[in-house]
C-alpha positions as a LaTeX table, in Angstrom:
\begin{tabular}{lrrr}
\hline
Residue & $x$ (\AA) & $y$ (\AA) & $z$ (\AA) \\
\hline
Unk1 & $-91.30$ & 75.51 & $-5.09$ \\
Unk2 & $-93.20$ & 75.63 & $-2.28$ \\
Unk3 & $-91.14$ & 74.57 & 1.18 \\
Unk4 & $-92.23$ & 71.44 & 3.33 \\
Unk5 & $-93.37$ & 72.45 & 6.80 \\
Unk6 & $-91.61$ & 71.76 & 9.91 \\
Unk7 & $-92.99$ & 68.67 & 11.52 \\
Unk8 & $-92.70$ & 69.37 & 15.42 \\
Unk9 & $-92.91$ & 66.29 & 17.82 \\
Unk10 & $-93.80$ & 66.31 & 21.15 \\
Unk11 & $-91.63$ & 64.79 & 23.04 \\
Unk12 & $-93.53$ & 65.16 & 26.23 \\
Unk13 & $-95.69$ & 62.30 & 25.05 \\
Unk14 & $-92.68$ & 60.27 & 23.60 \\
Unk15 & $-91.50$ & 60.20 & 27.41 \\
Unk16 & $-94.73$ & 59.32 & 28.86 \\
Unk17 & $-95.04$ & 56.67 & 26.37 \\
Unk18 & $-91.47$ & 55.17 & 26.91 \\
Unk19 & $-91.96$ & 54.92 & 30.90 \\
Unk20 & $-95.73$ & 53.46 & 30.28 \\
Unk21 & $-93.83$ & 50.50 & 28.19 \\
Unk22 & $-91.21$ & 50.47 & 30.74 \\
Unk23 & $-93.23$ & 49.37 & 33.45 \\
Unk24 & $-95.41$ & 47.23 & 31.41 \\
Unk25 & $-92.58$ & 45.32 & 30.35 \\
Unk26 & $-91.49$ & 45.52 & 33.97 \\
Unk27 & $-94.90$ & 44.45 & 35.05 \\
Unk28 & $-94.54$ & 41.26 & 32.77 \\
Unk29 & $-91.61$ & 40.24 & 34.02 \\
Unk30 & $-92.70$ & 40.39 & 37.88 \\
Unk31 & $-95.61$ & 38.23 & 36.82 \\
Unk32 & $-94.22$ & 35.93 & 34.62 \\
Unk33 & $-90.85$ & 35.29 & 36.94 \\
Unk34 & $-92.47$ & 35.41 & 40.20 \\
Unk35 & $-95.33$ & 32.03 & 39.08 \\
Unk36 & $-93.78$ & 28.63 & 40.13 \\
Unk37 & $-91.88$ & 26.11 & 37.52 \\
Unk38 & $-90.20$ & 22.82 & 37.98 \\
Unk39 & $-87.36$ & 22.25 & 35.77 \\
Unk40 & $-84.14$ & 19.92 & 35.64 \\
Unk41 & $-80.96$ & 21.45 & 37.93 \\
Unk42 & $-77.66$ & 20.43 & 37.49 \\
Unk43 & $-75.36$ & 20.87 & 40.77 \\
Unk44 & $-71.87$ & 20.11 & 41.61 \\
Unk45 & $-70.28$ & 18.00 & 44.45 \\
Unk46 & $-68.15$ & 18.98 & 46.48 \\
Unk47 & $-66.13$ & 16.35 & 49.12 \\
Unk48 & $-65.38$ & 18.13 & 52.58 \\
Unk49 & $-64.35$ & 16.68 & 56.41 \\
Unk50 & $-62.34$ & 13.99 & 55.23 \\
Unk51 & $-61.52$ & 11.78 & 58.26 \\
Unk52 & $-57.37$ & 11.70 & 58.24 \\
Unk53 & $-57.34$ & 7.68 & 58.32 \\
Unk54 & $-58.84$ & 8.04 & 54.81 \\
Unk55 & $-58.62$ & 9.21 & 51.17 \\
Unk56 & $-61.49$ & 9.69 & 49.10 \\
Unk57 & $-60.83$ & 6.89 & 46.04 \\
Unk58 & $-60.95$ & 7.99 & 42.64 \\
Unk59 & $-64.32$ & 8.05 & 40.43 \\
Unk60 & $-66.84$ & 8.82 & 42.63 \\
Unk61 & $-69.97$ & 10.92 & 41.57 \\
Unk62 & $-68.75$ & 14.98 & 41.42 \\
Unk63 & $-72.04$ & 15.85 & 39.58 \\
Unk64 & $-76.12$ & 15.11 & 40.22 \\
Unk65 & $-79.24$ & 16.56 & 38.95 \\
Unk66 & $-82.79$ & 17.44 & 40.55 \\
Unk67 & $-86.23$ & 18.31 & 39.63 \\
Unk68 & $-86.92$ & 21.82 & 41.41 \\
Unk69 & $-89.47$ & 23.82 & 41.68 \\
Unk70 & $-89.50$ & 27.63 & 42.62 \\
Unk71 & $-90.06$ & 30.94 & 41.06 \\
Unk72 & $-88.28$ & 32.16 & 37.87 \\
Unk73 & $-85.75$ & 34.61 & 39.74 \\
Unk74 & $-84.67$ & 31.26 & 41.37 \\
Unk75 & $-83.94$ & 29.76 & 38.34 \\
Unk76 & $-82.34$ & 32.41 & 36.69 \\
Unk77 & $-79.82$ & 32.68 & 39.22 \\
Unk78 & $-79.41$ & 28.87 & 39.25 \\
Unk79 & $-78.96$ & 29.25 & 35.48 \\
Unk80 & $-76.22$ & 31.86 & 35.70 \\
Unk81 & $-74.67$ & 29.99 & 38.44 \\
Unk82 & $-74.86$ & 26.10 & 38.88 \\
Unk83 & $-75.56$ & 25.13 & 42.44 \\
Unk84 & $-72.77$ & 23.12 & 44.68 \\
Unk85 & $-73.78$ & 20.77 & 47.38 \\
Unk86 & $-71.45$ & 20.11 & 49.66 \\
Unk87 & $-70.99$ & 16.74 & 51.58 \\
Unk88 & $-69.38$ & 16.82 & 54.94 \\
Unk89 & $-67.58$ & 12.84 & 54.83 \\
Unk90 & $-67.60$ & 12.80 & 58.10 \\
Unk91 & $-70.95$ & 13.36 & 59.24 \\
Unk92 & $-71.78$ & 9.78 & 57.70 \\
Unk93 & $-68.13$ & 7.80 & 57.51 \\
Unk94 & $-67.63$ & 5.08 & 60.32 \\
Unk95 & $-64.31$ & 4.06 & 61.44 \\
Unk96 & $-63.01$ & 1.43 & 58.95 \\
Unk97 & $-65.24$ & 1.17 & 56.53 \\
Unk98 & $-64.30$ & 1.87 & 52.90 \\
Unk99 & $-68.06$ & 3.20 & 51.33 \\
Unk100 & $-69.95$ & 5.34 & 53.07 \\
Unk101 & $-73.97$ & 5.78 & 51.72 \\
Unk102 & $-76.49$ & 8.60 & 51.38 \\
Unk103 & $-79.81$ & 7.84 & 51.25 \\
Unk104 & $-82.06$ & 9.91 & 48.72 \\
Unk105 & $-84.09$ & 11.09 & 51.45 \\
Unk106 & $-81.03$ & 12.30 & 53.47 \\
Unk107 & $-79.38$ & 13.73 & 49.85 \\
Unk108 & $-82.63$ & 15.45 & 49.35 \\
Unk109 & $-82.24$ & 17.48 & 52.70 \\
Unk110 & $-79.47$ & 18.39 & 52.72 \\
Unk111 & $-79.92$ & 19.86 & 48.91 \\
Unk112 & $-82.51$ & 22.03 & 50.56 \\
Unk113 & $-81.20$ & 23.47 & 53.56 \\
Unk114 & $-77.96$ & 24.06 & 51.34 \\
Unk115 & $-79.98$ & 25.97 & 48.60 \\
Unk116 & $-83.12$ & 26.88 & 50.33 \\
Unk117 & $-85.20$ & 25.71 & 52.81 \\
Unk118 & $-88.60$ & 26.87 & 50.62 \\
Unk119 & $-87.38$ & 24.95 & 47.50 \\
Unk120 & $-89.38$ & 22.00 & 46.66 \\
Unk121 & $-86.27$ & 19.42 & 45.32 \\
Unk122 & $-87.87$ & 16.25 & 44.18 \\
Unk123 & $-86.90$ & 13.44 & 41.55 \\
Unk124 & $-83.02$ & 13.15 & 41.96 \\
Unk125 & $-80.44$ & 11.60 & 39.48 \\
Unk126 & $-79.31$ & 9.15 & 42.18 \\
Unk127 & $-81.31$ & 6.93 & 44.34 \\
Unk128 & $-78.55$ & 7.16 & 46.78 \\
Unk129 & $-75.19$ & 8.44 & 46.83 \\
Unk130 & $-72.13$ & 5.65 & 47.43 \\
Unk131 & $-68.86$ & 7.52 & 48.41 \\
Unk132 & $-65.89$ & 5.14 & 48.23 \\
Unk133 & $-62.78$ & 5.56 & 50.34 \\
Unk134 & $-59.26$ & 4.51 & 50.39 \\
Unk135 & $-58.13$ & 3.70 & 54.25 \\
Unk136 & $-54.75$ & 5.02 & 54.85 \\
Unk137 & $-51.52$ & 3.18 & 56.40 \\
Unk138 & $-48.42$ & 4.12 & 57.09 \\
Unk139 & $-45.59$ & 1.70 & 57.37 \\
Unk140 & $-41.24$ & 2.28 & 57.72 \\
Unk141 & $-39.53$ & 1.07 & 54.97 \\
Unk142 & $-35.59$ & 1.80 & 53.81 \\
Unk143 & $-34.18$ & 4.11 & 51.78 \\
Unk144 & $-31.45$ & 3.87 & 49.21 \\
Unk145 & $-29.35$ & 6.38 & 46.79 \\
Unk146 & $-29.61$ & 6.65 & 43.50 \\
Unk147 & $-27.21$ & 9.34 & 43.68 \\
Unk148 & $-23.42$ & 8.54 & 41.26 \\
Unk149 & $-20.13$ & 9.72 & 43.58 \\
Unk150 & $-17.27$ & 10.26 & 41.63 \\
Unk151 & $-13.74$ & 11.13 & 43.25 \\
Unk152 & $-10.83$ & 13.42 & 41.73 \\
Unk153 & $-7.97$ & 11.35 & 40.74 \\
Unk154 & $-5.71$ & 10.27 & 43.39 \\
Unk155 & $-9.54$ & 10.11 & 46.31 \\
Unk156 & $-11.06$ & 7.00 & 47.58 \\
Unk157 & $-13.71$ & 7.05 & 50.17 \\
Unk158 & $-12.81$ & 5.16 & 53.43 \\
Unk159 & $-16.15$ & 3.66 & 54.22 \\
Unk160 & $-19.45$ & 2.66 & 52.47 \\
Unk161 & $-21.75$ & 5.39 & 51.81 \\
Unk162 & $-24.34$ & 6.20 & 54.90 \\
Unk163 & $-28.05$ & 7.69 & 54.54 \\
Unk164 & $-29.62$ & 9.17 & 57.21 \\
Unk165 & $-32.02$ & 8.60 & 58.26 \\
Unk166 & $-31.83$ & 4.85 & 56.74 \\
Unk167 & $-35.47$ & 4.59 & 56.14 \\
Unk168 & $-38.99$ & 6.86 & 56.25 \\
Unk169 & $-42.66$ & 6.73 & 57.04 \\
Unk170 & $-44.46$ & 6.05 & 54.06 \\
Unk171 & $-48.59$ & 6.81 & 54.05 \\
Unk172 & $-51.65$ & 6.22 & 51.22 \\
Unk173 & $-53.43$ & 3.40 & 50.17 \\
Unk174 & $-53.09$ & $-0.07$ & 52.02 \\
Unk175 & $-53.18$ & $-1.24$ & 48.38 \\
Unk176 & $-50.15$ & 0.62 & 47.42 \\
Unk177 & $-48.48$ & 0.68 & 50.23 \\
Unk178 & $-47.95$ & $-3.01$ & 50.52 \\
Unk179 & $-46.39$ & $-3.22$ & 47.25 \\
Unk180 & $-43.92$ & $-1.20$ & 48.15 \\
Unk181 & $-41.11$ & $-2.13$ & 50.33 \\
Unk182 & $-37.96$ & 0.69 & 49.66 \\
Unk183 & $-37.53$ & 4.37 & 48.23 \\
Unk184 & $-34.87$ & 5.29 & 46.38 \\
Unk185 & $-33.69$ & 8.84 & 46.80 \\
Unk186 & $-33.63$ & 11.34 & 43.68 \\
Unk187 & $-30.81$ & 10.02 & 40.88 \\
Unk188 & $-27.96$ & 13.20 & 41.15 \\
Unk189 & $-24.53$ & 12.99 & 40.11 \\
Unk190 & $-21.49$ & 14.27 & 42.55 \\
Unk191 & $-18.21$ & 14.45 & 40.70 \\
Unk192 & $-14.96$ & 15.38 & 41.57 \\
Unk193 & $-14.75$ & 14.81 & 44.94 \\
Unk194 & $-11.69$ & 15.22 & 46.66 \\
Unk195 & $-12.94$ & 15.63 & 50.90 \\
Unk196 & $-15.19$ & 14.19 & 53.15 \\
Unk197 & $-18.81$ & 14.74 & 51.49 \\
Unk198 & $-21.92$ & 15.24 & 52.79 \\
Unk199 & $-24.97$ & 16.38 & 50.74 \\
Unk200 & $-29.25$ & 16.47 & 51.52 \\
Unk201 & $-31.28$ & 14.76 & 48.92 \\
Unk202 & $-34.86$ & 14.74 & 47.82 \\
Unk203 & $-36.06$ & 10.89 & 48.41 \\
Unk204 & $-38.12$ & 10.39 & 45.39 \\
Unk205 & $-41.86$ & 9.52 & 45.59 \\
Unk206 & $-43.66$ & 7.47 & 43.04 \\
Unk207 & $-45.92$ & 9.26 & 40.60 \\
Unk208 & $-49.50$ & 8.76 & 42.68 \\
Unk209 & $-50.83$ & 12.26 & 44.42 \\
Unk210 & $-52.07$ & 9.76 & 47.43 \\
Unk211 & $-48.49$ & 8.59 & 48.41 \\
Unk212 & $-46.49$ & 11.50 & 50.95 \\
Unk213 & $-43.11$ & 10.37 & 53.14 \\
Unk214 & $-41.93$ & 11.81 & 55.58 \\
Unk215 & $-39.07$ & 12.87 & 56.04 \\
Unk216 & $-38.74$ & 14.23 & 52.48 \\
Unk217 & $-35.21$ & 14.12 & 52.48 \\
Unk218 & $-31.93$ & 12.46 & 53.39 \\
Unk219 & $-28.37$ & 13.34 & 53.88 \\
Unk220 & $-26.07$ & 11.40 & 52.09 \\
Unk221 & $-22.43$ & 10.89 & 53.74 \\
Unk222 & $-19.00$ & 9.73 & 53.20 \\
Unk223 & $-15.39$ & 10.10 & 54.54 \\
Unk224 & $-13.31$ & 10.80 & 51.79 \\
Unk225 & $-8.86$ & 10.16 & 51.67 \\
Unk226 & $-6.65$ & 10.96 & 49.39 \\
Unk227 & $-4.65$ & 8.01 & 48.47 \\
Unk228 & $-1.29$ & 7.08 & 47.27 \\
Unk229 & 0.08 & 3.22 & 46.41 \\
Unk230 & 2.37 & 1.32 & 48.33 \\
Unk231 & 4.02 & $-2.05$ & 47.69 \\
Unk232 & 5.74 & $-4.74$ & 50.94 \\
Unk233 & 7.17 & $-7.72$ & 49.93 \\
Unk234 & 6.14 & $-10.66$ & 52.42 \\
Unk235 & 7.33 & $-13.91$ & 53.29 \\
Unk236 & 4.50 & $-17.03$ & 52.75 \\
Unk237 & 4.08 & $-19.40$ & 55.61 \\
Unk238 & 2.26 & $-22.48$ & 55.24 \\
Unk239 & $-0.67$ & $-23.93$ & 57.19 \\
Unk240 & $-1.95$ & $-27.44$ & 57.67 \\
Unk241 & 1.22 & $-29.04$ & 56.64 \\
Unk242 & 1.56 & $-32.56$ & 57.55 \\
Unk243 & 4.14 & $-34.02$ & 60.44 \\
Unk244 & 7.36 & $-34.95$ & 58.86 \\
Unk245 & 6.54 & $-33.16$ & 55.43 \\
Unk246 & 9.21 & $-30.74$ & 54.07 \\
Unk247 & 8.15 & $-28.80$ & 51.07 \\
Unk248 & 10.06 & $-25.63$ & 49.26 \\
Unk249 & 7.64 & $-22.44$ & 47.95 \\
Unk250 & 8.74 & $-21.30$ & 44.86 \\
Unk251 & 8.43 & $-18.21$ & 45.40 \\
Unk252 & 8.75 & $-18.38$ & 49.02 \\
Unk253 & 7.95 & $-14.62$ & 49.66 \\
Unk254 & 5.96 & $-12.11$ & 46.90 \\
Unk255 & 5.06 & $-8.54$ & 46.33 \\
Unk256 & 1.80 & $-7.15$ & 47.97 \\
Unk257 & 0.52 & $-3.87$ & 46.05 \\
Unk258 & $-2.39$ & $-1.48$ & 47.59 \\
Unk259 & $-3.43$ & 1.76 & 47.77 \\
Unk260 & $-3.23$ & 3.26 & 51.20 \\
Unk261 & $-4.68$ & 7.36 & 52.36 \\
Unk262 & $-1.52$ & 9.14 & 52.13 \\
Unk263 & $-1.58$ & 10.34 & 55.87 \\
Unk264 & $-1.28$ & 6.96 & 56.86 \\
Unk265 & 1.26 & 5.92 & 54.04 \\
Unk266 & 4.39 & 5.84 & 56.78 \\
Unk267 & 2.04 & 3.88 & 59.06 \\
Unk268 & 1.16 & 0.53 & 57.46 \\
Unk269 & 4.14 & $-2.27$ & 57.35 \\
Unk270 & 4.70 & $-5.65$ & 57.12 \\
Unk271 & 3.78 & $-6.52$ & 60.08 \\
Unk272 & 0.42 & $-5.50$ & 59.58 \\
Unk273 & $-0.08$ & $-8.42$ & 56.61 \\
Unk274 & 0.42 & $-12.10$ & 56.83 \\
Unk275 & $-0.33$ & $-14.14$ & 53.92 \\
Unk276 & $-0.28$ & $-17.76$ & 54.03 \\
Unk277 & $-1.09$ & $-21.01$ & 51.57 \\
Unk278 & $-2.96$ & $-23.95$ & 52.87 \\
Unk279 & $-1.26$ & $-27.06$ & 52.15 \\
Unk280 & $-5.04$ & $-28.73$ & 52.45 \\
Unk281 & $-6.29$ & $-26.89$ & 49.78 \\
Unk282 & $-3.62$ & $-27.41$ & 47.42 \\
Unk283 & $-4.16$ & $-28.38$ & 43.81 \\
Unk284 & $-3.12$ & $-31.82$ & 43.39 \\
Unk285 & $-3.31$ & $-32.05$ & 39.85 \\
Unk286 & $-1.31$ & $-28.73$ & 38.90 \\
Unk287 & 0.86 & $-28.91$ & 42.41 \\
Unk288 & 0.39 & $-25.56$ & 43.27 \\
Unk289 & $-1.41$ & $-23.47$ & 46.58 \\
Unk290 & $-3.37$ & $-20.45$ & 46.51 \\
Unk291 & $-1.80$ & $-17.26$ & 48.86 \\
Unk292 & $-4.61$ & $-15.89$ & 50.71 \\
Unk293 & $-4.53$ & $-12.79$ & 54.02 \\
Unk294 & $-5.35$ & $-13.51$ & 57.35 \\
Unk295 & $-4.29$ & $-10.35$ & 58.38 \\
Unk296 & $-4.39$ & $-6.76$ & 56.27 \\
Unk297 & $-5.40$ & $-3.43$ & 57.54 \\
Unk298 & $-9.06$ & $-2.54$ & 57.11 \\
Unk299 & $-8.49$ & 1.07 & 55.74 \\
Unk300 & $-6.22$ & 0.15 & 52.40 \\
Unk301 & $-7.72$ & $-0.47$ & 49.15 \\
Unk302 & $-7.07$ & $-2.38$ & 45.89 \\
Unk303 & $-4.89$ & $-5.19$ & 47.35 \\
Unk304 & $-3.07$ & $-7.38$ & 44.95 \\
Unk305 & $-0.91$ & $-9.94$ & 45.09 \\
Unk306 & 1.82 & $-10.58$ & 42.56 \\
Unk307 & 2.08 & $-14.15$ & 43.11 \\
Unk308 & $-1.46$ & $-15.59$ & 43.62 \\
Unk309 & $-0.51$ & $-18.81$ & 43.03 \\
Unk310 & 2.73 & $-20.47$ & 44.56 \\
Unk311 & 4.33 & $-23.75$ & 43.27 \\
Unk312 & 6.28 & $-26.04$ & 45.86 \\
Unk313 & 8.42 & $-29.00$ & 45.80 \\
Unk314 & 7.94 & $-31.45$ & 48.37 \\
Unk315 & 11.50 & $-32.48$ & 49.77 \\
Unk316 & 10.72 & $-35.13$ & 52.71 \\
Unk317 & 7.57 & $-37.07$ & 53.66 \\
Unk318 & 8.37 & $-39.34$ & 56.63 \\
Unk319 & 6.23 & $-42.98$ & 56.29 \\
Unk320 & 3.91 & $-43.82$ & 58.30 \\
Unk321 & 4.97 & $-46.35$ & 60.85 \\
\hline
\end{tabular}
């Protein structure tokens, strides 16, 4: 069998041949890239320079599109990457108002000296650009927990509960704003407290991005006793009895209960209570008086009284002359 002979190539010309196509294609794609086209671009927009009084409302326009013409490499790149055009708010925004407006013809400049000054843009999506805004106030208004205090057995606080500071600047929206007339602070739970407490809290914000307070937080604060009880018996005197009327109480003295802080347990007496019935007010059909204070100490708590209502007997009534 006779062998096949060895084909040799020469790769001299398969080189030669590879570079002539090379720069043919090349050639082609220099020609065909650097002609002019007009096609459809889609950009982005982007809101810049916001004037501090305002707040850019929501819904406006974040996209537009353009009729441009340039050369292929142009268009390529615009391809790969979409163009953003960037609006400066307040190049155009006058104090107050709520809308500001671009013109096409203004829109259509500034496209071009943001992309390039050479581009022909022409034929835009929007015959002018509205951009609404939401003017800003800012008005005081009060706070209030929403925090739960709890105290170990045996603790009372000695005051009401103080927040300070007692109110905050709230800012956004006049729209908002005015519906709103108090903040509540975050809802936390403090348990077991057996001293004088004092804690910061968040103040909590409604769920809209356009809302901020400041401050952002508050100190909550109360002075905290440990207290014991204590019982005084007390006589009952009677008010607004009539000239010449004798009348017997039955009982004529009763048992005051209350919880007082036990440092000042050995403190508080009788003579810091008076309790009285008003003959005036007395219930004619079921003859009896209600006993009421008009004196106790400020700092006890729980006050009872074991005999709220007293009966009496009326003894003597001189007649009128």
């Amino acid at each position: 069998m006779t062998p096949k002979p060895n084909r040799k190539y020469n790769t001299g010309k398969i080189k030669k041949f590879l570079v002539f196509l090379f720069l043919a294609i090349l050639f082609w794609v220099l020609t065909k890239f650097s002609r002019e086209y007009t096609a459809t671009v889609d950009a982005s927009i982007v809101y810049k320079s916001i004037p501090n009084e305002t707040l850019l409302a929501e819904n406006n326009p974040e996209e537009l599109s353009f009729d441009l013409t340039t050369n292929g490499f142009e268009f390529f790149y615009y391809k790969i990457k979409q163009p953003v055009i960037t609006i400066n708010i307040s190049d155009y925004y006058t104090k107050g108002n709520k809308t500001i407006a671009i013109t096409d013809i203004q829109l259509t400049s500034l496209i071009s000296n943001q992309l390039d000054k050479n581009l022909s843009v022409k034929n835009l999506s929007l015959n002018d650009l509205k951009v609404h805004l939401e003017l800003l106030v800012s008005k005081k208004i009060p706070v209030f927990s929403k925090a739960k205090l709890s105290y170990k057995k045996g603790y009372m606080s000695l005051d009401t509960l103080k927040i300070k500071p007692d109110s905050v600047q709230l800012s956004g929206p006049s729209e908002i704003i005015k519906k709103i007339d108090s903040i509540p602070t975050k809802s936390k739970n403090f348990n077991d407290i057996d001293e004088d407490f004092q804690e910061t809290i968040e103040v909590a914000l409604p769920d809209i991005p356009s809302l901020s307070v400041s401050p952002k937080e508050a100190e909550l604060s109360i002075k905290v006793q440990e207290f014991t009880q204590k019982q005084i018996t007390l006589p009952i005197e009677v008010i607004n009895l009539p000239q010449g009327t004798i009348i017997k109480l039955i009982p004529e003295v009763t048992i005051i209960s209350f919880n007082v802080p036990v440092k000042d347990f050995n403190k508080i007496s009788k003579n810091d209570f008076r309790l009285f019935c008003d003959f005036s007010n007395k219930n004619e059909k079921e003859n009896f008086m209600l006993t009421q204070f008009s004196k106790k100490p400020i700092d006890i708590r729980d006050v009872e009284i074991k005999d709220e209502k007293i009966d009496f007997l009326i003894f003597k009534q001189d007649s009128e002359e």
